[in-house]
Each structure stands twice: as C-alpha cells, then as structure tokens.
Residue frames as qw, qx, qy, qz and C-alpha x, y, z in Angstrom:
[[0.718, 0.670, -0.039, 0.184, -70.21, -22.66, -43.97],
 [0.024, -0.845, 0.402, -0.351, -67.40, -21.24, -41.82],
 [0.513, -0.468, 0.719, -0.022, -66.51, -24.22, -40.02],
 [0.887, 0.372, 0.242, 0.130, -66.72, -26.40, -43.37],
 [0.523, 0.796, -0.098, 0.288, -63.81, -23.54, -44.57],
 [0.388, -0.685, 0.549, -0.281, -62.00, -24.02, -41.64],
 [0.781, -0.251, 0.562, 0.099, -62.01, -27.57, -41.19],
 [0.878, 0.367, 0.220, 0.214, -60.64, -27.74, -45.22],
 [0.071, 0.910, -0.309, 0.266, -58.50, -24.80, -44.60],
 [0.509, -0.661, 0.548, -0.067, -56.78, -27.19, -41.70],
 [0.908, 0.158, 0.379, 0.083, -57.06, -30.72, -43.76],
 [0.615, 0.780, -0.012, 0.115, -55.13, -28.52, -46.38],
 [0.178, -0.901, 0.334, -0.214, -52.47, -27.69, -44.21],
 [0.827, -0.158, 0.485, -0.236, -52.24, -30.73, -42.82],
 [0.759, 0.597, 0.244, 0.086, -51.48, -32.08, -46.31],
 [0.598, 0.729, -0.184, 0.279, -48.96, -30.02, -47.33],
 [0.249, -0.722, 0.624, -0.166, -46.87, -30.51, -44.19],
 [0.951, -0.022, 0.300, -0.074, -47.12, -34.02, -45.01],
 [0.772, 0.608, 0.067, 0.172, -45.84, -33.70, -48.57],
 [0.239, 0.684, -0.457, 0.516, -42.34, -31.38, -47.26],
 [0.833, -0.472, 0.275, 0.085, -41.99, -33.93, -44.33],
 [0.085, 0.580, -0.772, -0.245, -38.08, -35.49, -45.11],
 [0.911, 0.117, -0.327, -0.224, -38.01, -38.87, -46.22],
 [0.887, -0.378, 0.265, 0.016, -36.00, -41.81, -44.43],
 [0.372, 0.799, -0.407, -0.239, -32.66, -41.09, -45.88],
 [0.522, -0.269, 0.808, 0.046, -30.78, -44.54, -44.01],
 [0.618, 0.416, 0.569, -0.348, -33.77, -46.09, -46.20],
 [0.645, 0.677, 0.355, 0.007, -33.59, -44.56, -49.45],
 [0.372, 0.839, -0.308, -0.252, -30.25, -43.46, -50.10],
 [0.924, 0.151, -0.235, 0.260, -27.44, -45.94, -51.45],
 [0.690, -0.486, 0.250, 0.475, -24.12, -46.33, -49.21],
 [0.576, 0.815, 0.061, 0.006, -21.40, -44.24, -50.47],
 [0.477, -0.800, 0.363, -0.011, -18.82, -45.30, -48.48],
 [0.730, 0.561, -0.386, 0.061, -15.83, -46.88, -50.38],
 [0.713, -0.616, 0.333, 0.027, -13.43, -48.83, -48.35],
 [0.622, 0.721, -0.302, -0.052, -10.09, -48.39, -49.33],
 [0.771, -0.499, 0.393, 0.052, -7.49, -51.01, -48.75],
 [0.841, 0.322, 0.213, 0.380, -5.18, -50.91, -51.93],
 [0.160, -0.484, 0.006, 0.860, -2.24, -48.44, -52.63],
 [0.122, 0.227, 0.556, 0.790, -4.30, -48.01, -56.27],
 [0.165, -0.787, -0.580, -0.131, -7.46, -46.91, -54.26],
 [0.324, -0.781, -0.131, 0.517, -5.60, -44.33, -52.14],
 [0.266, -0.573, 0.403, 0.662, -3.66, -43.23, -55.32],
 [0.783, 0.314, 0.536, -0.035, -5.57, -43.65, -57.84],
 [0.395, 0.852, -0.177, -0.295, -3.12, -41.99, -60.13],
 [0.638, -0.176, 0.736, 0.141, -0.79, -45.29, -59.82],
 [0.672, 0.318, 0.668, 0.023, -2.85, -47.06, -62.08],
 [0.557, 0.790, 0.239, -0.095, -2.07, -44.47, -64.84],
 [0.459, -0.689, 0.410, 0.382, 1.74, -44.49, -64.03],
 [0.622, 0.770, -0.083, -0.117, 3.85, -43.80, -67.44],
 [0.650, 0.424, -0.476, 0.414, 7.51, -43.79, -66.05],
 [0.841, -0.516, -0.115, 0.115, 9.72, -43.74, -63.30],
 [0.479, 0.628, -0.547, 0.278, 12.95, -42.47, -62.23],
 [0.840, -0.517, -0.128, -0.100, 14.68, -44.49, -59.18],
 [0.036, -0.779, 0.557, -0.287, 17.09, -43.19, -56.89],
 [0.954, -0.204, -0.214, 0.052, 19.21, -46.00, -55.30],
 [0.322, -0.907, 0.270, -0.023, 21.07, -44.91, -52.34],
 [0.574, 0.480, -0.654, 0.113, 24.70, -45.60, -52.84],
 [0.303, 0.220, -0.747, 0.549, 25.43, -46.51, -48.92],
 [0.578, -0.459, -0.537, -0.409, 21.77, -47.20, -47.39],
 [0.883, -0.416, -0.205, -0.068, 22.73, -48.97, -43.98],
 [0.514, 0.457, -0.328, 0.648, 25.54, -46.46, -43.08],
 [0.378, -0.399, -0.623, 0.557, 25.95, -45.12, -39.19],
 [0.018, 0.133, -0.117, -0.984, 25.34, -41.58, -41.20],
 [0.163, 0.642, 0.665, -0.346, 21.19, -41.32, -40.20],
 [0.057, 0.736, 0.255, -0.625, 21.60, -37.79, -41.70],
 [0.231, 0.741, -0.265, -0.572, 23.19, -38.09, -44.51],
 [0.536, 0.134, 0.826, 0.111, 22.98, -41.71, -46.12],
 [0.503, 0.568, 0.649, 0.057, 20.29, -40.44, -48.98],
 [0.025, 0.866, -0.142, -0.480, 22.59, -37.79, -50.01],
 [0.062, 0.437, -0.794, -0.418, 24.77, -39.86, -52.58],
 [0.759, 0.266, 0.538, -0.252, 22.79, -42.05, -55.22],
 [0.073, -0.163, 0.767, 0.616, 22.62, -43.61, -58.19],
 [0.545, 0.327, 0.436, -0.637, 19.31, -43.55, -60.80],
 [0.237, 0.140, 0.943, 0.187, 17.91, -45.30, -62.93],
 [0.478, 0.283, 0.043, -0.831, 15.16, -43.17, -65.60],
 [0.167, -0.001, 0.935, 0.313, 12.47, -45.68, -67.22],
 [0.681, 0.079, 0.045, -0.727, 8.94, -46.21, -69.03],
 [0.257, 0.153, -0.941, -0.156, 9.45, -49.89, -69.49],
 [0.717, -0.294, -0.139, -0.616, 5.73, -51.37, -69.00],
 [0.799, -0.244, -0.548, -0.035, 6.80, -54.47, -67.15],
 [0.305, 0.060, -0.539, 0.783, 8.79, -52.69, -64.53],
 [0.236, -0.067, 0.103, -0.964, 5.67, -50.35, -64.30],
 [0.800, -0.180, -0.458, -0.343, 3.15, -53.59, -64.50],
 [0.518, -0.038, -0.659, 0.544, 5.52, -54.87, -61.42],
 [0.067, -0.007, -0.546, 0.835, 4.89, -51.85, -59.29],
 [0.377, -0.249, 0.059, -0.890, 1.47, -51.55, -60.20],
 [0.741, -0.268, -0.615, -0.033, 0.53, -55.51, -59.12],
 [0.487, -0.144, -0.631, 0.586, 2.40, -54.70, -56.03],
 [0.097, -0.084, 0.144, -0.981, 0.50, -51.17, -55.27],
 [0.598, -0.271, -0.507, -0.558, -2.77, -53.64, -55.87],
 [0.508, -0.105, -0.779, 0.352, -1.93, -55.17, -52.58],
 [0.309, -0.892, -0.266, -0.195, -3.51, -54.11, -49.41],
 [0.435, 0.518, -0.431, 0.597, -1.80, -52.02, -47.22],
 [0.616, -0.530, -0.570, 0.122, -1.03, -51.17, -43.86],
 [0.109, -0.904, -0.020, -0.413, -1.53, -48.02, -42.04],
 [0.820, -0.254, -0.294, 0.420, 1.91, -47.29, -39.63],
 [0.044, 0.976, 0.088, -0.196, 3.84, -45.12, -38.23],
 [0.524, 0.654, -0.545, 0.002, 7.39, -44.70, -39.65],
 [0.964, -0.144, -0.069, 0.215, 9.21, -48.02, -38.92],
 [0.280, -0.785, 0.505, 0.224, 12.77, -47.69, -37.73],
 [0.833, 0.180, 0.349, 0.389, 13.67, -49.53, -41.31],
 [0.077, -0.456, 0.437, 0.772, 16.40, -47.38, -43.85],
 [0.786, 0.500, 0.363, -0.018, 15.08, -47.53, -47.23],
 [0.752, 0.089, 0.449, 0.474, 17.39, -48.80, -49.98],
 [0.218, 0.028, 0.455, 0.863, 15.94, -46.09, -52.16],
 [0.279, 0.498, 0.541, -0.617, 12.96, -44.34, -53.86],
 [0.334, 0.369, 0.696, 0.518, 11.01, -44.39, -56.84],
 [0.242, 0.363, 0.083, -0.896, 9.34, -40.94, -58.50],
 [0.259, 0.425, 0.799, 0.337, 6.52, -42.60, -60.52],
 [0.236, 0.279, -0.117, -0.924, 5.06, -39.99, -62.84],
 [0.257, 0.610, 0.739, 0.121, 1.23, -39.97, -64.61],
 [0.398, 0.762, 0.364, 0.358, 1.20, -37.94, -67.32],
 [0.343, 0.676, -0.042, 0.650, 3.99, -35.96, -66.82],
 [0.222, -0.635, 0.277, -0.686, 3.51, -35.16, -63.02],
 [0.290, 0.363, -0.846, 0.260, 4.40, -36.77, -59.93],
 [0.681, -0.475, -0.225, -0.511, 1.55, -39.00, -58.71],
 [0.788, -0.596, 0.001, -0.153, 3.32, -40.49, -55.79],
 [0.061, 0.735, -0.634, 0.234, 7.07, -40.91, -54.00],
 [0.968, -0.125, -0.167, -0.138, 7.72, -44.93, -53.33],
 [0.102, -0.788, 0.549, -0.258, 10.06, -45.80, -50.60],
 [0.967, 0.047, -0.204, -0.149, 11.72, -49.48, -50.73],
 [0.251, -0.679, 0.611, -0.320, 13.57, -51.32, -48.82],
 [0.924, -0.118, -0.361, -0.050, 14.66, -55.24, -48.24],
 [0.124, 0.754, -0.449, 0.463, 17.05, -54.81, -45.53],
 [0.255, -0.113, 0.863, -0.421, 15.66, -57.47, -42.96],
 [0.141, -0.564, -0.813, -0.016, 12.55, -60.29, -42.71],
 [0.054, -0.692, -0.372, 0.616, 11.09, -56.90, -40.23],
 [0.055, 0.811, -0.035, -0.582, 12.00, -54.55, -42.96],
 [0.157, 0.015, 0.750, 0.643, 11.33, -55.41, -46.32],
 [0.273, 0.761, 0.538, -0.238, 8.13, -53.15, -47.99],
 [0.171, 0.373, 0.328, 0.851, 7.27, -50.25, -49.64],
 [0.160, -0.673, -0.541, 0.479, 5.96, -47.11, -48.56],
 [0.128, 0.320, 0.051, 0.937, 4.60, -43.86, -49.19],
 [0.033, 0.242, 0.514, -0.822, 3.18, -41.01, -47.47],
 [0.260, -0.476, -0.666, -0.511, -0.39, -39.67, -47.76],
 [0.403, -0.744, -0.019, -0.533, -1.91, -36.57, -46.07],
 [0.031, 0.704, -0.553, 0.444, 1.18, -37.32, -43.46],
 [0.704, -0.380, 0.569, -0.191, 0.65, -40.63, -42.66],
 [0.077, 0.513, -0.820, -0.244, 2.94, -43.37, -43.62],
 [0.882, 0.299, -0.035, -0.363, 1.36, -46.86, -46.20],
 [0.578, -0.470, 0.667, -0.014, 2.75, -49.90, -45.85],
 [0.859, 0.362, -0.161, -0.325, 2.78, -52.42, -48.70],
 [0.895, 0.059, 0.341, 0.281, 4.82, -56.54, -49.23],
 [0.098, 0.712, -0.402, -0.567, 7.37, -56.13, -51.33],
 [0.930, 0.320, 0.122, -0.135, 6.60, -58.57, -54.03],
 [0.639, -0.260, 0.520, 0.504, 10.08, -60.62, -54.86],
 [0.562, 0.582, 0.358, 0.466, 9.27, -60.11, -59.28],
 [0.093, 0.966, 0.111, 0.212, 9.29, -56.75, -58.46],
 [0.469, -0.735, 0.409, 0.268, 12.74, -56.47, -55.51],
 [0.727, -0.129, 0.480, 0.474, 14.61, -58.59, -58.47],
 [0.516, 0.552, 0.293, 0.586, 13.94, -56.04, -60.61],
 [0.205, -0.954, 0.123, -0.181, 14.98, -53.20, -59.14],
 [0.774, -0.446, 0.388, 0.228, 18.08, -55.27, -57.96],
 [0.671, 0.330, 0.351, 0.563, 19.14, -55.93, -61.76],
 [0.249, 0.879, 0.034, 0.404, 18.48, -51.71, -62.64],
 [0.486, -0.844, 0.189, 0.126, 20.62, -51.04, -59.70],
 [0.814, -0.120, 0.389, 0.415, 23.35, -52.32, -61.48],
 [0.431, 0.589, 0.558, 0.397, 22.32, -50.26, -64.45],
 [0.041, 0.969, 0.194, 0.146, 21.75, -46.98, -62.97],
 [0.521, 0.411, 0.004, 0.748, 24.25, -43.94, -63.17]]
C-alpha cells in the first residue's frame, strides 16, 4: 500500500509541475512592437494640433551664427488649413539625423489643447536644406518640406508682426 502512495504521491507532483511549467511566450503572445516612421507616430499630439504661433526670423542667413534668431517677426493662428498643411506634412516619414549645418528660416510652436506639443524648425534655404525638424528625447527628425505647405508660410510671413 506504501509504494501505491508513493508512486501517486510522485505522479501528483509530477502533474502539478507540469501545470506551472511557462508557456511558449514567442508562440502565444501577439507582437507589440510598433514601428514608427511618421512625425504623427513620434508625436502623437500633432494630430490634435489646435493653433500655432510662427516665429519668422527677420535675417536667417546672416554671418551672425549667434545671434540671427534673436529678431523676428510672428504670425499667431488656428486656421484649419494651415494646420491640415502641417499635419499632411508631419504624416510623412522621417529621417533620423544629426543637426545639419542648414539655418532655419524660422519656427513654429504648435499647441494641443492649450500646451505645447512640439517646436517645428523650417527652412528652404538650399536643394540640401529645405525640411522640417524637431527634436525628440535629443535627437534631431527630419521631414520634406511639402511646397502647399512652404507657400503658405511664405504668404503669413508677409502678414506677421
């Protein structure tokens, strides 16, 4: 009787180390890896962008490195088609660099809901150096600069004060 209560005493054991084995996680969980390659995936507060104000340096592509983005004119807006412009162009992919040796023209503060979801730096100065950029956890996001979008920003430059 003693080795029948043994040998079901081990079969039991046996058994319940089965049951609190792990399972094959590769197997049975779903990928959760997201591969972002848009500036609305890295930012996804873009896509909820409300307004805008946009500095436009007065003297961009001056020998003064240090002090060029001291004197501007801006430009304050919620106008959806300017803000449909930047977000088609933020749909683009980007490209991960380090800072280019381009000047930018200017910069855009696009707010969502009231707070600043991201600091857009633009620039058409050359074929080499025409994009947009912004930083992110200290590294620097390339994006095209989509012409609808440079000709507007060209006309508010006129506009802004």
């Amino acid at each position: 009787m003693l080795d029948y209560t043994l040998l079901l005493l081990v079969a039991c054991m046996l058994f319940a180390c089965q049951i609190n084995q792990p399972t094959n996680v590769a197997t049975t969980a779903k990928d959760s890896t997201v591969l972002i390659t848009t500036g609305l995936g890295l930012e996804p507060d873009l896509a909820t962008a409300d307004s805008m104000s946009i500095l436009f340096y007065k003297h961009p592509f001056t020998d003064d490195k240090e002090q060029y983005t001291r004197f501007y004119t801006s430009y304050q807006t919620r106008a959806d088609t300017l803000l449909v412009l930047l977000k088609e162009n933020m749909s683009q992919p980007f490209t991960e660099d380090s800072l280019r040796d381009c000047r930018s023209e200017g910069k855009m503060y696009v707010f969502s809901k009231g707070k600043v979801a991201q600091t857009i730096y633009f620039t058409a100065q050359s074929p080499q150096c025409t994009h947009l950029y912004f930083i992110n956890t200290g590294r620097y996001y390339y994006f095209p600069f989509q012409v609808a979008l440079q000709q507007r920003l060209t006309a508010l430059k006129a506009l802004a004060k």
